[in-house]
C-alpha positions as CSV (number, residue, x, y, z in Angstrom):
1,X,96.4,117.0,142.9
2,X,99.3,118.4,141.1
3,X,102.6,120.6,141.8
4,X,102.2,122.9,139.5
5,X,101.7,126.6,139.6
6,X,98.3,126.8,138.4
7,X,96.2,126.7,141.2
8,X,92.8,125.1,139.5
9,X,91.6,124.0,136.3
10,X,87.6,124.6,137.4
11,X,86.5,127.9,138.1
12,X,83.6,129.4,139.1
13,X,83.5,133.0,139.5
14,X,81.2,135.8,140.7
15,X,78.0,135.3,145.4
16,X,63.2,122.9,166.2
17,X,60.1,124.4,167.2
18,X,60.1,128.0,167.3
19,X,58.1,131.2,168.4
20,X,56.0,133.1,165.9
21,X,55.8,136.7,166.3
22,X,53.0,139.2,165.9
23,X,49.5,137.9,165.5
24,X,48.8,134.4,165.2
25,X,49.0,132.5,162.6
26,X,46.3,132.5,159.8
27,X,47.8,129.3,158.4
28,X,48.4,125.5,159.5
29,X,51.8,124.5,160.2
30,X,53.7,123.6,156.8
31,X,51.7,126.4,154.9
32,X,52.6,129.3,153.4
33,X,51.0,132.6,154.1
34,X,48.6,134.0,151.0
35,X,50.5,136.3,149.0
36,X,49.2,139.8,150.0
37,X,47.8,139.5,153.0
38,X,50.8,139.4,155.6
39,X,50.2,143.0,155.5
40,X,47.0,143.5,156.9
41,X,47.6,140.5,159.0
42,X,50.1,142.0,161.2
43,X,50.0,145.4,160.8
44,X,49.7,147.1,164.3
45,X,48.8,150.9,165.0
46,X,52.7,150.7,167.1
47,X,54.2,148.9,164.0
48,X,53.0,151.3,161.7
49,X,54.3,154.3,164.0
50,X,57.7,152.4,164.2
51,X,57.5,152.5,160.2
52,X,56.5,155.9,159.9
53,X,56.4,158.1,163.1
54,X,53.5,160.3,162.5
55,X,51.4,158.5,160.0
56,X,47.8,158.9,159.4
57,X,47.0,156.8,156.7
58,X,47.9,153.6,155.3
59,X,46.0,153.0,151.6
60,X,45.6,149.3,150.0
61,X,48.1,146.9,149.4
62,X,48.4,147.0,145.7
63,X,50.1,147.0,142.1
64,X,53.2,144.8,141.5
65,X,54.9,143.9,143.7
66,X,52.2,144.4,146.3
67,X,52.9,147.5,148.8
68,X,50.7,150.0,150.6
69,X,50.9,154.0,150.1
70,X,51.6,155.6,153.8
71,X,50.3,159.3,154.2
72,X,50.6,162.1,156.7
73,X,48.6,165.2,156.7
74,X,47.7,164.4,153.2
75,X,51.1,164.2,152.4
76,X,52.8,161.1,151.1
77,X,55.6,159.7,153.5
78,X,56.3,156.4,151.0
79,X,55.4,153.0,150.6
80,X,55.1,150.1,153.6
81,X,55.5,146.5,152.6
82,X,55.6,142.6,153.6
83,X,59.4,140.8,152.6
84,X,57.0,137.7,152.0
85,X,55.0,139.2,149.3
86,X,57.6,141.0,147.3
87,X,60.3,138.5,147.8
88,X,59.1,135.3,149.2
89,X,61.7,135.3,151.8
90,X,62.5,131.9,153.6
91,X,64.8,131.9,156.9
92,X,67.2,128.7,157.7
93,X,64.1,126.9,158.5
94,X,63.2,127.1,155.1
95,X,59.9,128.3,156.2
96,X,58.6,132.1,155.9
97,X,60.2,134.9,157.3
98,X,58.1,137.7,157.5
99,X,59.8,141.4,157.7
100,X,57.2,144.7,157.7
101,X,59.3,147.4,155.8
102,X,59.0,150.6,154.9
103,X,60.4,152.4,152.2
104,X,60.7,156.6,152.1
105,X,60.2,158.6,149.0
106,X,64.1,158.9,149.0
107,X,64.9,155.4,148.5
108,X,65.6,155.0,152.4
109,X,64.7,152.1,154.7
110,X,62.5,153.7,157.1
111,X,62.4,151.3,159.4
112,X,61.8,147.1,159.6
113,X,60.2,145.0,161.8
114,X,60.0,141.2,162.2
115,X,56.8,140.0,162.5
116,X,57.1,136.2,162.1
117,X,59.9,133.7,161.9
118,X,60.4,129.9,162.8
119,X,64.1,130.1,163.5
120,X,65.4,127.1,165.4
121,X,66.2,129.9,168.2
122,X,66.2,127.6,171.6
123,X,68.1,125.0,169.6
124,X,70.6,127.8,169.1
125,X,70.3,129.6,172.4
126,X,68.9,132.8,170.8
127,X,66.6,135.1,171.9
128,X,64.0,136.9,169.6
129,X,65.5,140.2,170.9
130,X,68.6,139.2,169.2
131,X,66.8,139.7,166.2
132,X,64.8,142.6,166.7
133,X,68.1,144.3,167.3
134,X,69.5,143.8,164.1
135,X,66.7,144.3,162.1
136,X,66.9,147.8,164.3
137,X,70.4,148.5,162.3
138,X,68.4,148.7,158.6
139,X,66.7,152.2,160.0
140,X,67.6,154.9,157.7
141,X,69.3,152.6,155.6
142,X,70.4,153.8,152.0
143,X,68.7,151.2,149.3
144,X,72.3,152.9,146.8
145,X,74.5,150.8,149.5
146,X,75.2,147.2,149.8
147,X,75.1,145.9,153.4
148,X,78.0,143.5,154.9
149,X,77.2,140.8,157.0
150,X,79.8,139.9,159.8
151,X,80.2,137.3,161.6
152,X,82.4,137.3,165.0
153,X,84.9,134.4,165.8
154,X,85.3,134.8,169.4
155,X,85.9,131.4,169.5
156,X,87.9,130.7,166.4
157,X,91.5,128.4,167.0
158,X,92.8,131.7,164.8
159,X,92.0,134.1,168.1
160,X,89.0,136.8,168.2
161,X,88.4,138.2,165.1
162,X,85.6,138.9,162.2
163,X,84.5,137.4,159.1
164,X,82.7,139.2,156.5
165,X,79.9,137.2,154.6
166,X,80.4,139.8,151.7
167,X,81.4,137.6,148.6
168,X,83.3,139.9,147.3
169,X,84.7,143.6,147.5
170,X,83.2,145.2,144.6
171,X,83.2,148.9,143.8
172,X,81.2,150.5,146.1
173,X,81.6,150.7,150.2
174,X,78.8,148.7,152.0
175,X,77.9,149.2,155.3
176,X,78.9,146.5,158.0
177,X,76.3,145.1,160.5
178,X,76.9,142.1,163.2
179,X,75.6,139.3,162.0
180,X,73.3,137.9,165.5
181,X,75.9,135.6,167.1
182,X,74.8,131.6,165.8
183,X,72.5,132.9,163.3
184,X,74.7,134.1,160.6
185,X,72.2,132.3,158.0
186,X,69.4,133.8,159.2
187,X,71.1,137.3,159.2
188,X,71.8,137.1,155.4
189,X,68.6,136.2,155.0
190,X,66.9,138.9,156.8
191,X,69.3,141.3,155.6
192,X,68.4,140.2,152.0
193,X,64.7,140.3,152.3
194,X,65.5,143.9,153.9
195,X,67.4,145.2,151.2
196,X,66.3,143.2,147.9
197,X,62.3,143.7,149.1
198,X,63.4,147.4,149.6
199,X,65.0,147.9,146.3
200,X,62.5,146.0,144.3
201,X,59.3,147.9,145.9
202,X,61.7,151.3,145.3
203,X,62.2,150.5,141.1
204,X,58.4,149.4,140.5
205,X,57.6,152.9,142.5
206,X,60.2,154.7,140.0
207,X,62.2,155.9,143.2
208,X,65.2,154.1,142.3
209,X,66.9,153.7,138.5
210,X,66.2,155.8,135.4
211,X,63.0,156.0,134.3
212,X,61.7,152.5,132.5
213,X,62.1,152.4,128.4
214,X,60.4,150.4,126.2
215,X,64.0,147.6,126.7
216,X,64.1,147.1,129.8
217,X,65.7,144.2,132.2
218,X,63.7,143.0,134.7
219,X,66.0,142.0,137.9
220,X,63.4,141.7,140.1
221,X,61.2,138.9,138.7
222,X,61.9,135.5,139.3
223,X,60.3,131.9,137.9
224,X,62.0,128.5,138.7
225,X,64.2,127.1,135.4
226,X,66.8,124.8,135.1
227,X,70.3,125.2,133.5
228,X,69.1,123.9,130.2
229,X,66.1,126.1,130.1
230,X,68.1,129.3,130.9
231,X,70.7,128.4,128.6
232,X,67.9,128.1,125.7
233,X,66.6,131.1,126.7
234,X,70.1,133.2,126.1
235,X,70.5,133.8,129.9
236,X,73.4,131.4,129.9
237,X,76.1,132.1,127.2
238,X,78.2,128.8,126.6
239,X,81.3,128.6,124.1
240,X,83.1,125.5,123.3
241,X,86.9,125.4,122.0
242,X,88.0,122.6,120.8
243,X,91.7,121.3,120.0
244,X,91.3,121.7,116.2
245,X,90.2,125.1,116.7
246,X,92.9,125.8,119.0
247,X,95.5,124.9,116.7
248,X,94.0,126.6,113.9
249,X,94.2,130.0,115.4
250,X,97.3,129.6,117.5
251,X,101.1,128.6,116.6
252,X,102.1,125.2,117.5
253,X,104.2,126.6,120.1
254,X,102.0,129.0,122.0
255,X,99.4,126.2,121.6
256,X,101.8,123.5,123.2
257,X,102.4,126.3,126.4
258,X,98.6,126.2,127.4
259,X,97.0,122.7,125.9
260,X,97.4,119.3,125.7
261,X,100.3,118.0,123.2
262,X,98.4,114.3,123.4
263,X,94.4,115.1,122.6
264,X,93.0,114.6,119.8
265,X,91.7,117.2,117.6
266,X,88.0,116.8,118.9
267,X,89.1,116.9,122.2
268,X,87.4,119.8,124.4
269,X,90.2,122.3,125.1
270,X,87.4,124.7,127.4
271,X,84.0,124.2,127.8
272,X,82.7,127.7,128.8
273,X,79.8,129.4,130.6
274,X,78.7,132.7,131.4
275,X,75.6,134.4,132.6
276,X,74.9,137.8,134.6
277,X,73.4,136.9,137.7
278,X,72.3,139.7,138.9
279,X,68.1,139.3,138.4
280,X,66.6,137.3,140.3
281,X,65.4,134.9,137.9
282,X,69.5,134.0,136.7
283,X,70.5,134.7,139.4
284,X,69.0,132.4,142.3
285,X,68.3,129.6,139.9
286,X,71.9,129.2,139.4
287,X,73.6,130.1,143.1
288,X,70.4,129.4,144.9
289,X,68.6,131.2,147.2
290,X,70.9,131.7,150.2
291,X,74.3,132.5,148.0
292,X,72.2,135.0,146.1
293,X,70.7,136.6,149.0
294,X,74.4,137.1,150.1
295,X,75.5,138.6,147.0
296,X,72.8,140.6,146.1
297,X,72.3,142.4,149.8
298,X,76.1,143.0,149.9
299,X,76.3,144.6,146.3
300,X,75.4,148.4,145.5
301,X,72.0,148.9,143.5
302,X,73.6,149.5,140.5
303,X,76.7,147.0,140.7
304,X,76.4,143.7,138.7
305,X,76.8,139.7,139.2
306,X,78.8,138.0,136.6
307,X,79.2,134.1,136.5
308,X,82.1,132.8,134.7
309,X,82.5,128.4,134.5
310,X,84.4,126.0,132.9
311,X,86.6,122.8,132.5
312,X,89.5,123.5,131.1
313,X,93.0,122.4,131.8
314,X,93.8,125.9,131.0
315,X,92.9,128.7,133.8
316,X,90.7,131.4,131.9
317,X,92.3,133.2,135.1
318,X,95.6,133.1,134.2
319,X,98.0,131.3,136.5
320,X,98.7,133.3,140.4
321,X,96.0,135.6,139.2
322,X,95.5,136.3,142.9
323,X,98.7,138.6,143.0
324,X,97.9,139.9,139.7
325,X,97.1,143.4,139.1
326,X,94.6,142.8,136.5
327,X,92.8,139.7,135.2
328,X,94.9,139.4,131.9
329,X,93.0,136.7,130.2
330,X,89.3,138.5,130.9
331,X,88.0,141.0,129.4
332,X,84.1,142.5,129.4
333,X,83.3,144.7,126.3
334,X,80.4,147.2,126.3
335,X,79.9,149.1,123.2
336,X,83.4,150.8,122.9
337,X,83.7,150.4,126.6
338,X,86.7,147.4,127.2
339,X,86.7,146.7,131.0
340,X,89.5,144.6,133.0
341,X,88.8,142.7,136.2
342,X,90.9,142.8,139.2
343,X,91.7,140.1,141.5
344,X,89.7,141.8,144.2
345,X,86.6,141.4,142.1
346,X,87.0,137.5,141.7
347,X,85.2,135.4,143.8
348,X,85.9,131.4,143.4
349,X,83.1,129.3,143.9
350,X,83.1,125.2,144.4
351,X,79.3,124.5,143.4
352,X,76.5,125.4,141.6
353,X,72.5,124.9,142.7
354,X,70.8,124.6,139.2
355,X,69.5,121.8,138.0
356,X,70.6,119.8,135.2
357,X,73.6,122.1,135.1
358,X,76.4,120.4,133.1
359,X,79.2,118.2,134.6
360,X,81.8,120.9,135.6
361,X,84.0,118.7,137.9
362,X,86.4,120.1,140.1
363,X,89.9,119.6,139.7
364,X,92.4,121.4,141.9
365,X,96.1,122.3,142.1
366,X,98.9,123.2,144.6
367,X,101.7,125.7,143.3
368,X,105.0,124.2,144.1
369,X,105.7,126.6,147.2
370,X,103.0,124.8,148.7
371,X,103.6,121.1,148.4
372,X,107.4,120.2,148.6
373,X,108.2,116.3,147.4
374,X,106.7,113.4,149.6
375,X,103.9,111.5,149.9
376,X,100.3,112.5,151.2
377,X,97.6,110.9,152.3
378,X,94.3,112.1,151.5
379,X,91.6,113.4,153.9
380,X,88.1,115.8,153.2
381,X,85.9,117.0,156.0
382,X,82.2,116.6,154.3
383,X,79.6,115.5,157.0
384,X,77.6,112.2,155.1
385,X,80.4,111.4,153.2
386,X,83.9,109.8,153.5
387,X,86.4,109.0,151.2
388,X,85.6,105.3,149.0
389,X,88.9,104.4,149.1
390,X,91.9,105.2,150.9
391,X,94.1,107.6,148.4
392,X,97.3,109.0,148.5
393,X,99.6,110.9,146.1
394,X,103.6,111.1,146.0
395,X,104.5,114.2,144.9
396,X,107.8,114.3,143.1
397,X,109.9,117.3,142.0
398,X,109.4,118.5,138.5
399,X,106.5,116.1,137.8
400,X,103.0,116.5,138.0
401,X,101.5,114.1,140.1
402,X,97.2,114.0,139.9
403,X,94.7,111.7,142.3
404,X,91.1,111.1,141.9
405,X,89.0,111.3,144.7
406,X,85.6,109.2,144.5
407,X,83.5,109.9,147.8
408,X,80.6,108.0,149.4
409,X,77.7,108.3,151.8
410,X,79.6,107.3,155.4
411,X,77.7,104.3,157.2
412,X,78.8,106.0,160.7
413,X,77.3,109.5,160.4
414,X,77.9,109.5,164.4
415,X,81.4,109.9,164.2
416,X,81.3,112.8,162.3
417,X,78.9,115.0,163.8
418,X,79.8,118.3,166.1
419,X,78.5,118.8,169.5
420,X,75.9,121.5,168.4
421,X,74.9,118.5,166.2
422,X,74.5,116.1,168.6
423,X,72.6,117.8,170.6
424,X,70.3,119.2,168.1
425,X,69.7,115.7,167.1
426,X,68.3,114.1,170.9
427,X,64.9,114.1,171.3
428,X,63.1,116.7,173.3
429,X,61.6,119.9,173.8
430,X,63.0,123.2,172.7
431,X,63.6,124.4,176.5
432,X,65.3,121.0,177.0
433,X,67.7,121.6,174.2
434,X,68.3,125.4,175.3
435,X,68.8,123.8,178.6
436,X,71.8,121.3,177.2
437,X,73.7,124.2,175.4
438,X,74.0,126.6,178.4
439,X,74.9,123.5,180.6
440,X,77.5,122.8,177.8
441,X,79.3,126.4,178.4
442,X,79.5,125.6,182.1
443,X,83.6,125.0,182.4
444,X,83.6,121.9,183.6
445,X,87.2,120.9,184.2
446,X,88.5,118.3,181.4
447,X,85.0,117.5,180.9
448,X,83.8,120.0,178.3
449,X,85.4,122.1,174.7
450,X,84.6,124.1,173.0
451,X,81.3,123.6,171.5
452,X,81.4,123.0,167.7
453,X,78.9,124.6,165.5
């Protein structure tokens, strides 16, 4: 911790027992579904009128990735597809989540249904209509637009209010659906299998993008890799500086302002990483699936995902870059194009998913306006972990003051849990539980709060 005015020295920039629906299951519990034939296994006649009102004909569920041609008349209305065979989607459960879509020949969401899920949905309180109504907001949905996910805090200490899952604002204006209430997760999730399935099926049809050249970047394709393999590959660029080079190309002054006066020549000045995340096979190897669902769903189709990482004890941000108009130290060069970030395009991330990724620990600073000169003890709020030892920091004026904090797995897990996660822990059916969480909003005097999710 330090009382200084840059803010941070890491930086990472960018995104139960349940009901199935539909038919019954053609698979044993903990299997997947067969790639390719989700379609034909829940396809109804009202399902496909829902899809495309008027439809006559649905052909076979071919090509890559696998989707069916829907006629009328003879006439070609566009393309139906399952969100499990073109994107694999997972919910919360980590188990499939299975959308029918279909696409028009305009690169419009006709309509969407959910056919099967295994959402922890009594757990939660949540009934499946929940969800059939917000899959109901993707009709005549735009595949050009990003979509916003929000989440309402009714019960936030802040007072009523909204969150947007968006990670950041981008260029472009997405649309903004309700999250379902407790299910924000599985709203991103659905949302993402919605819009990426939908714009994948829509480029391999050539109704969305320029025609395909002989150079081509495949977004859509995706193939598990660690950090090491996509950095051999070129999909991760990574720069070292060190303190020799530093002070070869800068003057001893301008070098003192940003380094270390103390390291030694082969000291690391920045260790630098950068990848565009955008396809699916950077992208949700790196943030993992559920970050990149959420960044990809609330982009436009033809915005892009940039990761920037480091260690550093310089920010490659530049320090209060937040009030900044422009990102001074960053710029992205395109040809002869030269283009300059905002702070409104920034999004700072704590973590990364890939494996084997390098060691880029996190150390954060306070500007001075924020910490005035005392001492502090130490606290974190990480459920399984606490604190190893006890730490503190005094904070003096015109010094900077730093603390290590070494974590460790708690041996009282009970203490820290929530109410929504005590209960989801006693044994039981799902009605039992349901039956727990409405009894909990009951208002009880002095006996109940608010319940903590």
């Amino acid at each position: 911790m330090a009382g200084q005015s840059t803010k941070s020295t890491l930086w990472r920039v960018v995104v139960a027992i349940a009901a199935a629906l539909g038919a019954s299951n053609a698979w044993g519990l903990g299997d997947e579904p067969r790639p390719g034939e989700t379609v034909t296994q829940y396809l109804t006649p009202e399902i496909l009128q829902a899809l495309f009102p008027g439809a006559d004909k649905v052909g076979e569920v071919s090509g890559t990735p696998p989707a069916a041609s829907v006629s009328k008349g003879g006439h070609q209305l566009g393309y139906l597809f399952s969100t499990w065979d073109v994107t694999q989607s997972k919910g919360f459960s980590n188990r499939a989540l299975i959308l029918l879509v279909g696409v028009d020949l305009t690169g419009h969401i006709t309509a969407a249904r959910l056919v099967h899920h295994t959402e922890p949905i009594g757990i939660l309180g949540i009934k499946d209509e929940l969800f059939h109504r917000f899959v109901d907001n993707y009709k005549g949905h735009d595949l050009n637009e990003g979509v916003d996910i929000v989440s309402e805090l009714s019960s936030s200490v802040l007072g009523p209010g909204s969150f947007s899952q968006r990670s950041a604002p981008g260029s472009s204006a997405a649309v903004k659906v309700d999250a379902v209430s407790r299910a924000t997760t599985s709203s991103v999730l659905m949302s993402d299998a919605i819009v990426r399935g939908g714009r994948i099926v829509a480029r391999s049809r050539g109704i969305l993008g320029a025609p395909k050249t002989s150079t081509t970047l495949d977004i859509d394709r995706f193939a598990p890799a660690d950090w090491s393999q996509l950095e051999a590959a070129g999909a991760i660029g990574h720069l070292r500086v060190g303190y020799s080079e530093l002070r070869d190309k800068l003057s001893a002054r301008a070098a003192a302002k940003i380094g270390d006066l103390g390291a030694a020549p082969s000291d690391t000045f920045i260790d630098l990483y950068a990848a565009l995340v955008t396809p699916a096979g950077i992208g949700i190897n790196v943030l993992g699936e559920t970050w990149y669902a959420q960044y990809t769903a609330g982009r436009g189709a033809n915005e892009q995902m940039i990761l920037i990482a480091a260690n550093s004890p310089y920010s490659f941000l530049g320090p209060d870059w937040e009030h900044a108009d422009l990102i001074g130290p960053i710029e992205l060069l395109q040809g002869d194009r030269v283009m300059r970030l905002s702070p409104k395009q920034i999004k700072t991330l704590p973590f990364l998913h890939a494996k084997n990724a390098p060691d880029l620990h996190g150390r954060y600073a306070f500007p001075e306006s924020k910490l005035v000169p005392g001492g502090y003890k130490i606290t974190i709020r990480a459920v399984g972990y606490e604190i190893s030892v006890p730490t503190t920091a005094d904070v003096v004026a015109e010094k900077t003051v730093t603390a290590d904090i070494k974590l460790k797995k708690t041996r009282n897990l009970a203490s820290q849990l929530s109410n929504a996660e005590w209960m989801m822990s006693i044994p039981g059916t799902e009605e039992q539980k349901a039956m727990l969480f409405r009894l909990h909003r009951l208002p009880h005097a002095g006996a109940c709060r608010a319940l903590d999710a």
